[in-house]
C-alpha positions as CSV (number, residue, x, y, z in Angstrom):
1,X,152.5,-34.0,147.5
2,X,149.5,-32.6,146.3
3,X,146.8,-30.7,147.3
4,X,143.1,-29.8,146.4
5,X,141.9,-26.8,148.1
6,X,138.1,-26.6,147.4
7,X,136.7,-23.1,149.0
8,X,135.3,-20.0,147.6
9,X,136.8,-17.2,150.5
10,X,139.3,-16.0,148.2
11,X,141.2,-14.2,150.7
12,X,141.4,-17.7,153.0
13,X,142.5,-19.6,149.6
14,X,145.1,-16.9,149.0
15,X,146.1,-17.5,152.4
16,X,145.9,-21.4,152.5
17,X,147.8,-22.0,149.3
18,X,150.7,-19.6,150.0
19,X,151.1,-21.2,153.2
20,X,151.0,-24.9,152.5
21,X,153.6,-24.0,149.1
22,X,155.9,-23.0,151.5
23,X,155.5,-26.3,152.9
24,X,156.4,-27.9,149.7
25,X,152.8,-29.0,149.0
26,X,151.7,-28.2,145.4
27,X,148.2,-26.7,145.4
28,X,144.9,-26.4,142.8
29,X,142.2,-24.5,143.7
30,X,138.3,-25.3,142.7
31,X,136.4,-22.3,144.3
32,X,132.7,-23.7,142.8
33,X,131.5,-27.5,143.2
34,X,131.5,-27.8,139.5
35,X,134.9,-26.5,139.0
36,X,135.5,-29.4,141.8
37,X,134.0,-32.0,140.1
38,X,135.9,-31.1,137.2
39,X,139.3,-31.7,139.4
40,X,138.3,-34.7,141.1
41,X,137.7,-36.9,138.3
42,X,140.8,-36.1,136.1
43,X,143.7,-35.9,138.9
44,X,144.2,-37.7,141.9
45,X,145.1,-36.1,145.4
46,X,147.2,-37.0,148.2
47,X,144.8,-34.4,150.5
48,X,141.6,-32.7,149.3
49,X,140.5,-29.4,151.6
50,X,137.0,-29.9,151.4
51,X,134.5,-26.3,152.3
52,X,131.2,-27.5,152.9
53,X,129.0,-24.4,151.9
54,X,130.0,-23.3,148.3
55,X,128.1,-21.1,145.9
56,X,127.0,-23.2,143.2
57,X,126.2,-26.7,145.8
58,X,127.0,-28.3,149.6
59,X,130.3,-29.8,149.6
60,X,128.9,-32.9,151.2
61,X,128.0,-33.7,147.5
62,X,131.2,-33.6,146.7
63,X,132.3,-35.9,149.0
64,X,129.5,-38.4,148.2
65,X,130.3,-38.5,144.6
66,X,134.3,-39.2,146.0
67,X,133.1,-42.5,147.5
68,X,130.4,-43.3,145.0
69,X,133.6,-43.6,142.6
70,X,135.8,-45.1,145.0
71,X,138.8,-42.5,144.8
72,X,141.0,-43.1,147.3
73,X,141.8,-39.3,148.1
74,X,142.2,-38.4,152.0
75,X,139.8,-35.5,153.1
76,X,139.5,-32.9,155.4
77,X,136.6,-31.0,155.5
78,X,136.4,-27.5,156.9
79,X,133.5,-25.9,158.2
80,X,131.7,-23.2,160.6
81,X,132.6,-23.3,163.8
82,X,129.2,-23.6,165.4
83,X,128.5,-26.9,162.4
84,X,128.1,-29.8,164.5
85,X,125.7,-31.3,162.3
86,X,128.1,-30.8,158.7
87,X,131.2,-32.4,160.0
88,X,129.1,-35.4,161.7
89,X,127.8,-36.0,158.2
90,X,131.2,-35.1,156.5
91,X,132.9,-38.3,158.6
92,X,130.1,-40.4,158.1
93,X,130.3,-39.9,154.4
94,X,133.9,-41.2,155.0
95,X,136.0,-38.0,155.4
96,X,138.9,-38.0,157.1
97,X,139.7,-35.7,159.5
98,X,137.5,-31.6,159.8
99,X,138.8,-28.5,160.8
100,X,136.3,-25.6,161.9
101,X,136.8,-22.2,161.2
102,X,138.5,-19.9,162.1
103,X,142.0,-21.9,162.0
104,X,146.2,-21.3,162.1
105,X,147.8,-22.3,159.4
106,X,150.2,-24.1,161.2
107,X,147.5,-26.6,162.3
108,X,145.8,-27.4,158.8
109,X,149.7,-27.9,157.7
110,X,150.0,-30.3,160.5
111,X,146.8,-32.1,159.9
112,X,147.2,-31.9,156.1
113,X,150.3,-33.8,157.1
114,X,148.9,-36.3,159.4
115,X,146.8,-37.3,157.1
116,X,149.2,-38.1,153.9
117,X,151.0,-40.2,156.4
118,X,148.4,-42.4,157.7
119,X,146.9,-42.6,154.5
120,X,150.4,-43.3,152.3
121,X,152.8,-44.2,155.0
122,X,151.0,-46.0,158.0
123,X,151.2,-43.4,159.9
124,X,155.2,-43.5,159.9
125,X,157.4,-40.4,160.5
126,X,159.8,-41.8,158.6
127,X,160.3,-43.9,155.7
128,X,163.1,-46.9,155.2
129,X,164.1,-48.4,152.0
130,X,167.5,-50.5,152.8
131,X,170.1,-48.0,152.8
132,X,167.9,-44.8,152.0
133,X,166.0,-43.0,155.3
134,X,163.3,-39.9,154.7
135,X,162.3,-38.2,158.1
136,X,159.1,-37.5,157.0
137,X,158.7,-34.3,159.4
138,X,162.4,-32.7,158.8
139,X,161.7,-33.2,155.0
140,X,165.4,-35.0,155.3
141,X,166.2,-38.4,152.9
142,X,169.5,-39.9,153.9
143,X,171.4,-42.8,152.3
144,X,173.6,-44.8,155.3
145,X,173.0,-41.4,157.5
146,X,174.4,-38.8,154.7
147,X,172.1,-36.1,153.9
148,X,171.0,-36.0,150.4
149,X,170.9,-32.3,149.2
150,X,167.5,-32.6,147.4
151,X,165.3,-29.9,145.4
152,X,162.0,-29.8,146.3
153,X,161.3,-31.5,143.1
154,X,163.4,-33.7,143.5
155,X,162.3,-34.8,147.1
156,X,158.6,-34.6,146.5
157,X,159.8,-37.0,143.2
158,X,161.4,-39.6,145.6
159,X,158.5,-39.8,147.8
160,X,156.4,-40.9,145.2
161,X,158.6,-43.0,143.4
162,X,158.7,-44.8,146.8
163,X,155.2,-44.4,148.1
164,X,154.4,-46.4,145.0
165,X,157.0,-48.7,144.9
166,X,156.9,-52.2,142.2
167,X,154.7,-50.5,140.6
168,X,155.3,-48.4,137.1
169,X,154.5,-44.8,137.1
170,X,153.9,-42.9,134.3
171,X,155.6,-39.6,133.2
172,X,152.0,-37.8,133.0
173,X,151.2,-39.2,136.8
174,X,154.9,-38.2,137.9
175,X,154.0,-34.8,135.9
176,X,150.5,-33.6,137.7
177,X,151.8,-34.9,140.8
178,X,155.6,-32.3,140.6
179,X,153.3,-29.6,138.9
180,X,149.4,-30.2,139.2
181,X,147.7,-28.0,137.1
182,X,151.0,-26.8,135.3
183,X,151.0,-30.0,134.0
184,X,148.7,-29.4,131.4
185,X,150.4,-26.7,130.1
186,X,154.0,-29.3,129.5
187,X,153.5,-31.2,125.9
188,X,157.5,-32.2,126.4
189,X,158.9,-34.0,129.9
190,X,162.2,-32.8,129.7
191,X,161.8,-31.6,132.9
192,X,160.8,-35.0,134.2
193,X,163.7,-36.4,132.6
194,X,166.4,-34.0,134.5
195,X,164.6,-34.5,137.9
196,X,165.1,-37.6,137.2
197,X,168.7,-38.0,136.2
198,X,169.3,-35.7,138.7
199,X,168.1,-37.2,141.6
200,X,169.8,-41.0,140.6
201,X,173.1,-38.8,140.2
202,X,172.3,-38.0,143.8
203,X,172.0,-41.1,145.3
204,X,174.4,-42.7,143.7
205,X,176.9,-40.3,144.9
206,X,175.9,-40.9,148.2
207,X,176.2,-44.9,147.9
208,X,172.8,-45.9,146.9
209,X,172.1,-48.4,144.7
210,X,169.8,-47.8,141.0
211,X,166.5,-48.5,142.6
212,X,164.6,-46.0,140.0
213,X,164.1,-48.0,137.0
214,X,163.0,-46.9,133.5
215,X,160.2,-48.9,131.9
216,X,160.7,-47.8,128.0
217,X,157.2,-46.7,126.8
218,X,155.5,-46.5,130.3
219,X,157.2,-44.7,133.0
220,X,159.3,-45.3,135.7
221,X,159.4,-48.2,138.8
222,X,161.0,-47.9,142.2
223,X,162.0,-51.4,142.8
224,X,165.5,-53.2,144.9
């Protein structure tokens, strides 16, 4: 899953994207509203950490320019304790959740959390696709109850292989979403191609069928 953290306290970003990488989420970081902007428009997010006072703009704007274009990105803006008025007009503007400073950690994972599953999964805990299970909390996918012994990469790939099920993904989306800004950096997907073969070597170990379907020239579909 990936994550835009938009905030100019350095220390707090530090702090923010260590934590939530330990919680398997891959992070960008846009400390300016321009360098936002930039983000927004070329990648997609499954949760955008939204600051409302930035140096260069009000991250309201931001968020305006989100729903101007339709992008379907969840949001969470964060602001000053005491800013009644910014996080009234940060849900009217259609975000999704706020969180007031000063914060844990462990609360922005959870709510960072609770939002990619209401806005992917229905608000589930857990995911079924016939014979494969994902406990969405434990970070555990099962096929018929045995534990699949996954890679981070290699779960984060099957969540989104199944989040967008029938439809074909492409290797660049499969590549910003396992490496976000990394991504740029790849001009081969060789590494898509292992995750890949690696995680249908998996499954079908384990008794799955070959759901994860290559679409020669496009991508990839997740389809029975």
């Amino acid at each position: 899953m990936k994550i835009l953290i938009i905030e100019d306290e350095k220390q707090l970003v530090k702090s923010m994207a260590q934590f939530l990488r330990q919680e398997s989420y891959v992070c960008e970081i846009a400390y300016t509203e321009q360098e936002a902007n930039e983000k927004i428009f070329l990648f997609d997010y499954d949760c955008i950490l939204l600051d409302i006072s930035l140096p260069d703009g009000n991250g309201l704007r931001i968020l305006e320019k989100l729903k101007d274009h339709k992008k379907s990105d969840g949001v969470i803006i964060i602001t000053a304790k005491d800013s009644l008025d910014d996080r009234v007009k940060g849900l009217n503007l259609g975000a999704d959740d706020y969180l007031a400073k000063p914060f844990y950690l462990p609360e922005l994972s959870a709510r960072v959390s609770a939002l990619i599953r209401r806005k992917r999964f229905d608000g589930n805990t857990s995911i079924v696709f016939h014979e494969i299970s994902i406990d969405l909390l434990g970070k555990i996918a099962k096929v018929n109850e045995k534990v699949l012994e996954l890679t981070r990469k290699e779960y984060d790939l099957l969540i989104f292989l199944i989040s967008n099920k029938n439809r074909v993904v492409s290797k660049n989306a499969i590549a910003e979403h396992l490496s976000g800004d990394d991504a740029e950096l790849l001009d081969k997907f060789d590494f898509i191609y292992s995750h890949i073969k690696n995680l249908k070597k998996k499954l079908a170990e384990a008794g799955s069928k070959d759901y994860i379907k290559t679409i020669y020239g496009l991508g990839y579909k997740f389809s029975a």
